[in-house]
N, C-alpha and C positions, 0 to 999 in steps of 0.2 A: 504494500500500500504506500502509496507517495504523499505525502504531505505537504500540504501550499507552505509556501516562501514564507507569507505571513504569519503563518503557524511559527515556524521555523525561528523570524525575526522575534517573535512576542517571547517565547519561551528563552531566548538566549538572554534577551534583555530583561528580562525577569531576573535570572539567573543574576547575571552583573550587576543588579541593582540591590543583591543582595539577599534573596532568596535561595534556598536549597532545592541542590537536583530532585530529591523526594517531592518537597511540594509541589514544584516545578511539572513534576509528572504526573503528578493527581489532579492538579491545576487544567493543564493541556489535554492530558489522556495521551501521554505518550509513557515509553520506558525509558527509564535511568539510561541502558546503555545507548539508545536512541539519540538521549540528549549528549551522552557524551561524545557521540559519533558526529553529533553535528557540531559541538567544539571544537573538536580536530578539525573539521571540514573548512570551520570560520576561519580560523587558527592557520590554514592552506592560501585563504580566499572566495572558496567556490564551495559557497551553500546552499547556490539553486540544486531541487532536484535533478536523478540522476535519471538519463533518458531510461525512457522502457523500451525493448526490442518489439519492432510487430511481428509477428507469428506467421506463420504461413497458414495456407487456408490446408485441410488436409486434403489427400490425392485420393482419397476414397471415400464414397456416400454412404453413411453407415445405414440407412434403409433398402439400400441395394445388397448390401452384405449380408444384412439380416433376413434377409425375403432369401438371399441364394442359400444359407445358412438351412434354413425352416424349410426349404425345398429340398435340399440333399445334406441330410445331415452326417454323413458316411464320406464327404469327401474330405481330402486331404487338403494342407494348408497350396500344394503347389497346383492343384486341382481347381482351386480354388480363385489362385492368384492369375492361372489360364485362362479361368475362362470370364474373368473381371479386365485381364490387360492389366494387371499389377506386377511389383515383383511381389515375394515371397513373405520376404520381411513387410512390407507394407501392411502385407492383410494379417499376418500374425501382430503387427503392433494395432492394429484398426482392433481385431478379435479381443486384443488385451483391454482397449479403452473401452470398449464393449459388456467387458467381464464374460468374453464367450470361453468356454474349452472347449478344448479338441483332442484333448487326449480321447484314447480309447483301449481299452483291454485286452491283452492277449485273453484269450481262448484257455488256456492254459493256466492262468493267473486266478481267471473268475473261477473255473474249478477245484483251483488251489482251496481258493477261500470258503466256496460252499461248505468242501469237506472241512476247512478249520471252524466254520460255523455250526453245522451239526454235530463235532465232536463234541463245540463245547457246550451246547445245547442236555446232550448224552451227561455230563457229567455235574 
């Protein structure tokens, strides 16, 4: 969260004027280290905020994902990425923002567990 200049300015001049970081902070609604970060900064010269980066837009429509997702839930991530025109990674970090998995079970694993399920069922 970035804080206007004036924030900035009132809070330091509070400070100087003889006031403590603590009340300072309860004063503002900011934190101690907050304030102290912007001491150093004054301290430098350059207290204007620090830019924020813009973001890219992302390369995949997550209701297109979601609809191929709901239509073939058996496909793989590269299966996946084929037939969207993505790469691979794309759709597994798209899957991750999603909260989808895709793991899926050996054959062998799920048997495993049945039987460690009924054993301990049995005892």
């Amino acid at each position: 969260m970035t804080y206007s200049h004036d924030l900035r300015i009132q809070s330091l001049d509070y400070i100087e004027n003889g006031g403590s970081k603590a009340e300072a902070s309860r004063i503002f609604g900011v934190t101690t280290q907050t304030l102290f970060n912007w001491i150093k900064r004054k301290k430098k010269g350059n207290l204007s905020p620090k830019r924020t980066r813009k973001r890219c837009p992302y390369k995949i429509e997550e209701e297109k994902l979601k609809n191929y997702i709901r239509a073939n839930p058996d496909s793989y991530l590269r299966e996946i990425a084929e037939e969207l025109g993505l790469a691979t990674s794309t759709v597994f970090y798209g899957c991750n923002r999603l909260k989808i998995t895709l793991k899926k079970r050996h054959r062998s694993t799920r048997k495993g567990m049945k039987k460690r399920e009924q054993s301990s069922k049995k005892n």
